[in-house]
C-alpha positions in Angstrom: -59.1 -76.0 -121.8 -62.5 -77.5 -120.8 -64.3 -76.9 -117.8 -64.5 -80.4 -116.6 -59.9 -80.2 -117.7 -59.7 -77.1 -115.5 -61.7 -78.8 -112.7 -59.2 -81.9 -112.5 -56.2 -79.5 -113.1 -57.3 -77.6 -110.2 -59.5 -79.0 -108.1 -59.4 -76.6 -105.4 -61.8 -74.7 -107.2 -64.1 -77.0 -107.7 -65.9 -76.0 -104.2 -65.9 -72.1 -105.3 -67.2 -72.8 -108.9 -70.5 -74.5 -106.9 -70.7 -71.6 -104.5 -70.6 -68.8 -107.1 -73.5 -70.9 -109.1 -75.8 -71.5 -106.2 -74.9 -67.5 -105.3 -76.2 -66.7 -109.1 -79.0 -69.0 -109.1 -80.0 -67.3 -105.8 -79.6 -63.9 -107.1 -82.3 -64.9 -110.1 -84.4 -65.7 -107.3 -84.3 -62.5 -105.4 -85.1 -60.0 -108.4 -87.4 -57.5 -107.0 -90.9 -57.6 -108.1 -91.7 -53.7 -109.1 -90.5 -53.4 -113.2 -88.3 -50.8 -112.8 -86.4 -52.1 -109.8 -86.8 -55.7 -111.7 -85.5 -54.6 -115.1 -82.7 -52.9 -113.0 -81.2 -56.0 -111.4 -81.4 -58.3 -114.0 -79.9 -56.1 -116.6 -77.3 -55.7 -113.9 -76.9 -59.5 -114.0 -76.6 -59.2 -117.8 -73.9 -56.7 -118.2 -71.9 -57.8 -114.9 -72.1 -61.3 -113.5 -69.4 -61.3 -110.8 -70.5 -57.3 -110.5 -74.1 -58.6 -109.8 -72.7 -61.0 -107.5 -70.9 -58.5 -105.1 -73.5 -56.1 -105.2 -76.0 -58.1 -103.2 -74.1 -58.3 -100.3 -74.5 -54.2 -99.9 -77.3 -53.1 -97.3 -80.2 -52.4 -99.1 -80.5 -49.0 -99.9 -76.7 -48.6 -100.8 -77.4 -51.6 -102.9 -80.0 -49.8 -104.8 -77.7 -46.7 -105.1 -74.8 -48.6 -106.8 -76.6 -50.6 -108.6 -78.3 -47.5 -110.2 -75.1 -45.6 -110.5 -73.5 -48.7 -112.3 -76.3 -48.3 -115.3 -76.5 -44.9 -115.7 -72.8 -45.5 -116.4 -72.9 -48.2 -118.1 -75.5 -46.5 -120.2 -73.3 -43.4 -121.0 -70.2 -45.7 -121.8 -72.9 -47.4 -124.4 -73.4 -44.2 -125.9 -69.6 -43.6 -126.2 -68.7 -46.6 -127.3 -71.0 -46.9 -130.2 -68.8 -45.9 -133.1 -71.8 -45.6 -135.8 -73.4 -42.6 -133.9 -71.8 -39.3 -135.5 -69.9 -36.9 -133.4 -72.4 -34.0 -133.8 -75.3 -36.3 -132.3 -73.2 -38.3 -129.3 -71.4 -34.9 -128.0 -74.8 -33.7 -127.0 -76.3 -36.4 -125.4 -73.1 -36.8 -123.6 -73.1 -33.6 -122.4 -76.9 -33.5 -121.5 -76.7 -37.6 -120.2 -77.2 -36.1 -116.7 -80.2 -34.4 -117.0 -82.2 -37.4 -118.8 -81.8 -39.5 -115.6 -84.4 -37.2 -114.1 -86.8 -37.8 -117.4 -88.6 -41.2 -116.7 -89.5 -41.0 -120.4 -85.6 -40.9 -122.0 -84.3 -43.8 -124.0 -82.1 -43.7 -127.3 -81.7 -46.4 -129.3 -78.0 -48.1 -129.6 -75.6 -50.0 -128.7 -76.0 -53.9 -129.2 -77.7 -57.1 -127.8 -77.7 -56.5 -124.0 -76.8 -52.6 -124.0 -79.3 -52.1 -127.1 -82.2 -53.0 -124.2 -80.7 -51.4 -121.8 -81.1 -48.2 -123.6 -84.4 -48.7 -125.2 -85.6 -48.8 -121.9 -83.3 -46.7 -120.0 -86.7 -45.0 -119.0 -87.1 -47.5 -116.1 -83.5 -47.1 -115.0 -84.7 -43.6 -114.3 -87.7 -44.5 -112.5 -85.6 -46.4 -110.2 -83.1 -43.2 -109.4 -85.7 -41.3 -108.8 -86.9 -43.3 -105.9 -83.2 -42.8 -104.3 -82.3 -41.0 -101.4 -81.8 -37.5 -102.7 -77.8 -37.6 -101.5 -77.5 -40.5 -103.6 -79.5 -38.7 -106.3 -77.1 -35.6 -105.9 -73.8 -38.0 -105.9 -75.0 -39.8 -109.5 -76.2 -36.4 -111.3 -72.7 -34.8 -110.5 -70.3 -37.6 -111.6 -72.5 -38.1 -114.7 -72.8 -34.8 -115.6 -68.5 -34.4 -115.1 -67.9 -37.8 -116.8 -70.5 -37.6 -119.8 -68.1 -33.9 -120.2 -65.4 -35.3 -119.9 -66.1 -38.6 -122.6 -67.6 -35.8 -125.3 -64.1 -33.7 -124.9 -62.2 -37.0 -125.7 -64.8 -37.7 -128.7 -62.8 -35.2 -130.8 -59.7 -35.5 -129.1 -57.0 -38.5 -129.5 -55.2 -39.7 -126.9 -51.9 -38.3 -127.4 -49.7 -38.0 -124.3 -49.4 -39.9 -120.8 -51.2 -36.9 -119.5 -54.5 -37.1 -121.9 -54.3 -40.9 -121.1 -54.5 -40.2 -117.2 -57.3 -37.6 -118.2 -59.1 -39.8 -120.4 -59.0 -42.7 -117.5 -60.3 -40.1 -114.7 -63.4 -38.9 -116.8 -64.5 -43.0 -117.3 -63.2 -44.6 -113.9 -61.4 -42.1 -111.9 -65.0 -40.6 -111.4 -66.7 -44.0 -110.4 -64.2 -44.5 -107.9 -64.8 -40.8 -106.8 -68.8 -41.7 -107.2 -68.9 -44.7 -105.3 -66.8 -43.2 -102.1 -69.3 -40.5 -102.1 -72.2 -43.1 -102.2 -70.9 -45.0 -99.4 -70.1 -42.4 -97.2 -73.7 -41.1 -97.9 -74.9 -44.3 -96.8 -73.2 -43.6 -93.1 -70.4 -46.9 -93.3 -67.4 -44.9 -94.1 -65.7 -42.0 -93.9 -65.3 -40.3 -97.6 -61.8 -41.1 -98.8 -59.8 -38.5 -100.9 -60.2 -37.5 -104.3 -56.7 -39.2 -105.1 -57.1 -42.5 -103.9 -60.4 -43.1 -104.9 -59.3 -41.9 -108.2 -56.8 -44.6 -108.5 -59.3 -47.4 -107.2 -61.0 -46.4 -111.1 -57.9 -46.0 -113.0 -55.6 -48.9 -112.4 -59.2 -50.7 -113.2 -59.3 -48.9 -116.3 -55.9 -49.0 -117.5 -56.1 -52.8 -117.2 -59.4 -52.9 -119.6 -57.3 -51.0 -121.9 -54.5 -53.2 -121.9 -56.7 -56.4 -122.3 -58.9 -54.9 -124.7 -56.6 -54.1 -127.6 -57.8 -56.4 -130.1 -61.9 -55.8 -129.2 -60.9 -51.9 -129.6 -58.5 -51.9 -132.5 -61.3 -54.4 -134.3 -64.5 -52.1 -133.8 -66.6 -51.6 -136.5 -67.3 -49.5 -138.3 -64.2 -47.3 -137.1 -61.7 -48.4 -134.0 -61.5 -46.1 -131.0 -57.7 -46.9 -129.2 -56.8 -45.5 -125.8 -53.1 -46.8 -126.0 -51.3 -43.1 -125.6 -49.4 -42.3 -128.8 -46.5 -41.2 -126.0 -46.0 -44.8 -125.4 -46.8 -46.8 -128.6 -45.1 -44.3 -130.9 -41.9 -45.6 -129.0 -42.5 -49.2 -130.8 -44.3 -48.6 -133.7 -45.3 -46.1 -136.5 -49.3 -47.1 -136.2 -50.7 -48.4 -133.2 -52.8 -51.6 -135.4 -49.7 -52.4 -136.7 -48.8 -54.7 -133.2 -52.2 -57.1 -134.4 -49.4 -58.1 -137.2 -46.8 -61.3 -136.0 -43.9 -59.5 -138.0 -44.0 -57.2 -134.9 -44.7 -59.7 -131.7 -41.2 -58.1 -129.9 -42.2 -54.7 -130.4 -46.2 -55.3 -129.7 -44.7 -57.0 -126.5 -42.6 -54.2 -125.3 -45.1 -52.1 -125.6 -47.4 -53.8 -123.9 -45.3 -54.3 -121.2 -44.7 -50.5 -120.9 -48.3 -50.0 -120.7 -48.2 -52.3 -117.8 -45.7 -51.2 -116.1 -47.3 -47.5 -116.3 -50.7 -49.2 -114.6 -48.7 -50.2 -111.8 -47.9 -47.1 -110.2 -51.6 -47.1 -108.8 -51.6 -50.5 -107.2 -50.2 -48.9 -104.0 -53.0 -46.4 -103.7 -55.7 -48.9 -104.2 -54.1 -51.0 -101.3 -54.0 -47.9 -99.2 -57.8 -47.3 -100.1 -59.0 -50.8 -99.5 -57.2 -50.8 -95.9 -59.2 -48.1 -94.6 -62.7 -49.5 -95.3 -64.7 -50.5 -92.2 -67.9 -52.3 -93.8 -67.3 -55.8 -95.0 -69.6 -55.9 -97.9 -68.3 -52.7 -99.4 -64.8 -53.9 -98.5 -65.7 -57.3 -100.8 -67.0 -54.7 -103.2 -64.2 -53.1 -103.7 -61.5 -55.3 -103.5 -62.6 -58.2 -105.8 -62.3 -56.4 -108.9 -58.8 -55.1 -107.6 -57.8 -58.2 -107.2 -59.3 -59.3 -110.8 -57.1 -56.3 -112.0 -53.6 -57.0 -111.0 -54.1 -60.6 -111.7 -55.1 -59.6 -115.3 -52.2 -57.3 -115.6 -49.8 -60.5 -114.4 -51.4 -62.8 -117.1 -51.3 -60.0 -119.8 -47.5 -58.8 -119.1 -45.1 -60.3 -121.4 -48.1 -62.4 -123.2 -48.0 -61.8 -127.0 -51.8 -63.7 -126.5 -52.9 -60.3 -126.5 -52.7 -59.2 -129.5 -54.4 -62.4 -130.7 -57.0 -62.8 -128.8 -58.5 -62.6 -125.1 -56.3 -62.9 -122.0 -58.8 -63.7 -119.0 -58.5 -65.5 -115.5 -60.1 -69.0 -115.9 -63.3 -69.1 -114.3 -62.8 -71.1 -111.4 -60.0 -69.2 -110.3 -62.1 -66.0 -110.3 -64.8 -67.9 -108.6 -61.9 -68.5 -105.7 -61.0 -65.1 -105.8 -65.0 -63.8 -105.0 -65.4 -66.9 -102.5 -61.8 -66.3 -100.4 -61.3 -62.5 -100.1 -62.8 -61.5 -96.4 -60.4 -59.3 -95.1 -56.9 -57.3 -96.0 -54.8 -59.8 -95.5 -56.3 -61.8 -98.7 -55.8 -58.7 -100.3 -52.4 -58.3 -99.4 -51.6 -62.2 -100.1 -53.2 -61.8 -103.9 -51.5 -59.1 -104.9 -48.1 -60.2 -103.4 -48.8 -63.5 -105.8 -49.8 -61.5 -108.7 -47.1 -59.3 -108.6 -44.8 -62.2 -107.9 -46.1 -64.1 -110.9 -45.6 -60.7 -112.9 -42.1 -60.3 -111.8 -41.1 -63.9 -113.1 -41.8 -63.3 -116.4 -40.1 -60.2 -116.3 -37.3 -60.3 -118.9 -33.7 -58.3 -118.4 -34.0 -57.4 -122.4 -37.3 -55.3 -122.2 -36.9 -51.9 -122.3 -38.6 -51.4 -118.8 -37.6 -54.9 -117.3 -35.6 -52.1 -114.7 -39.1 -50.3 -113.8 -41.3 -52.4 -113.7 -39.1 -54.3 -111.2 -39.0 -51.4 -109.0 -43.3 -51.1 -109.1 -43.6 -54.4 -108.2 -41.1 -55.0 -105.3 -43.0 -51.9 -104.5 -45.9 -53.3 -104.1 -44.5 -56.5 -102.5 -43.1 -54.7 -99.6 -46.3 -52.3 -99.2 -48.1 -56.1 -98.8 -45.0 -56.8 -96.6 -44.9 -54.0 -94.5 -48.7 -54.3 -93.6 -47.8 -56.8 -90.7 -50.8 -59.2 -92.8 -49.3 -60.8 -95.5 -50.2 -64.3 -96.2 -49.1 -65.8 -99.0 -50.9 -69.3 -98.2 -53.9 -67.7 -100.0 -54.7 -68.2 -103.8 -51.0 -70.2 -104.8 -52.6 -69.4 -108.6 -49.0 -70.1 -110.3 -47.4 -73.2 -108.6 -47.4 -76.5 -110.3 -50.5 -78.7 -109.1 -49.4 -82.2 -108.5 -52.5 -84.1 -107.2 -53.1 -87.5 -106.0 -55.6 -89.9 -107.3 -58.3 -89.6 -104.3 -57.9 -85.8 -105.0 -59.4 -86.2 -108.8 -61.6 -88.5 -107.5 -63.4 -86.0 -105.0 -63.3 -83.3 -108.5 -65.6 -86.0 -110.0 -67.8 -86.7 -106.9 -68.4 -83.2 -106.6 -69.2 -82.5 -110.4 -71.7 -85.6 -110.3 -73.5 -84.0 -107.7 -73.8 -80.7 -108.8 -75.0 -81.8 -112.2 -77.5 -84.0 -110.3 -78.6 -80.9 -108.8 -79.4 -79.1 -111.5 -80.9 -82.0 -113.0 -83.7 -82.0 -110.2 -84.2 -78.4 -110.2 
């Protein structure tokens, strides 16, 4: 569907859509002027758009922090993630990743396109950590030095069981979650949330990229790297590339839908997480991408799309989603929707129709139970049915946004 399709189809977010480019263009504006701290936030806009966008609206020196932490990270996922290195080079620098952030003279070359710079000059990411805080110094080295551990264990290992899955997921997200509670509690907003929680804020985050990633992972050249436990796909299939086949669309979608179902157990955490936070802008932080997550996990259940191709929320839904969430009760409203959108397309035949029932109606009456439900909010799955002078406001406000830009 085109943009300007989407925009009549649903022209209630039309208004976000404008609001998230202005917010962009405004962000460009803003880059500081130093080369480290420059590089920093415009790579950050390069490898995380919406990321970028939430970030900004942290207090200065937190901002710094996170957006720090987020490339060291991001860096250290490159180096995993790049299938061409060998084994006997990337389980070293993995190990060691924590110590070169202290080296303002560290890069390694790989990766691709955006990551590829990233790393050839990771040199001034490390410029700019070493003009943090030192408690945001300390908080970075330790998760990096327990997550690049934990990614150079799982370079020789396969992810067999639920339990190695769950492993895996803590050493990549669980961590970040764990990382980003200790950086806002060092930055005096909020009280430091428990290990379990914030480790559930990373991995239902996780588990969803998994899930949505299968065809990106099973398709990596030169050699795949697949996080789908064996525990669960085994249960559908003798070899896990086998679902990218058509022949195998009912087995590919159980599985899938197991694997969703399985994410779900986290969702109540997360919400239990997000309701304590006192600071607004961390609170937007933090709940956006949850939000992105259980919507993701609604569109991908039951959607054979995935193994095709790439299942994503349309852009000016997820533009509505950064513009509208303010408080718990938009977080409570979303996921209520989400989940109720998941639990239509729940069929009696699947193997787990019975469980995943029981996690979402879960999740519905944690929303439920809060006392701040409102389901008025995003309305992402009803039938639009939109009169004339509706449309004709969609084009009024296109014409003057691309006379805007025009001018600039």
């Amino acid at each position: 569907m085109g943009m300007l399709a989407a925009m009549v189809t649903h022209p209630d977010e039309v208004y976000p859509m404008v609001k998230l480019k202005l917010a962009s263009d405004r962000i460009r504006r803003q880059i500081p002027a130093e080369p480290h701290w420059s590089f920093s936030y415009s790579m950050l806009q390069k490898v995380s758009r919406s990321f970028a966008l939430v970030i900004q609206q942290l207090e200065p020196q937190l901002r710094d922090a996170v957006c720090v932490f987020y490339l060291v990270l991001r860096a250290l996922d490159t180096v995993e993630d790049d299938t061409s290195i060998p084994s006997d080079i990337k389980v070293p620098i993995l190990q060691n990743f924590y110590l070169h952030i202290y080296d303002r003279k560290w890069h390694f070359s790989c990766g691709a396109k955006d990551y590829k710079i990233l790393m050839d000059k990771f040199h001034l990411v490390s410029t700019a950590f070493l003009e943090l805080d030192k408690s945001y110094q300390e908080a970075i080295e330790d998760i990096t030095r327990r997550m690049g551990a934990g990614m150079a264990k799982f370079i020789c290992k396969e992810v067999e069981s639920i339990d190695d899955y769950d492993e895996y997921c803590h050493y990549v997200a669980g961590l970040v979650g764990l990382g980003l509670s200790k950086l806002f509690h060092a930055s005096g907003s909020e009280e430091l949330a428990s290990d379990n929680l914030s480790n559930s804020m990373g991995l239902f985050l996780q588990k969803t990229n998994i899930i949505r990633d299968y065809l990106e992972d099973i398709n990596e050249i030169p050699k795949s790297r697949m996080f789908w436990p064996r525990q669960i796909w085994s249960k559908y299939a003798d070899k896990l590339e086998g679902f990218k086949n058509a022949e195998n669309s009912t087995k590919a979608v159980e599985c899938l839908n197991d694997l969703v179902t399985n994410a779900l157990i986290h969702a109540e955490d997360c919400l239990q997480y997000m309701s304590a936070l006192k600071d607004l802008a961390i609170f937007r932080f933090c709940a956006i991408p949850q939000i992105m997550a259980i919507g993701t996990l609604a569109l991908c259940y039951n959607n054979v799309e995935v193994f095709r191709g790439v299942v994503k929320m349309r852009r000016g839904l997820t533009a509505k989603i950064i513009d509208q969430t303010n408080s718990m009760s938009d977080v409570y409203g979303a996921f209520y929707e989400f989940s109720s959108l998941l639990k239509s397309k729940i069929d009696d035949n699947d193997p787990n129709a019975k469980l995943t029932r029981k996690h979402v109606e879960a999740i519905q009456k944690a929303c439920g139970s809060s006392g701040l439900l409102d389901t008025r909010g995003l309305r992402m799955h009803e039938s639009n049915r939109h009169t004339s002078l509706l449309i004709m406001v969609v084009f009024l406000l296109l014409a003057l946004l691309l006379s805007f830009l025009s001018h600039k």
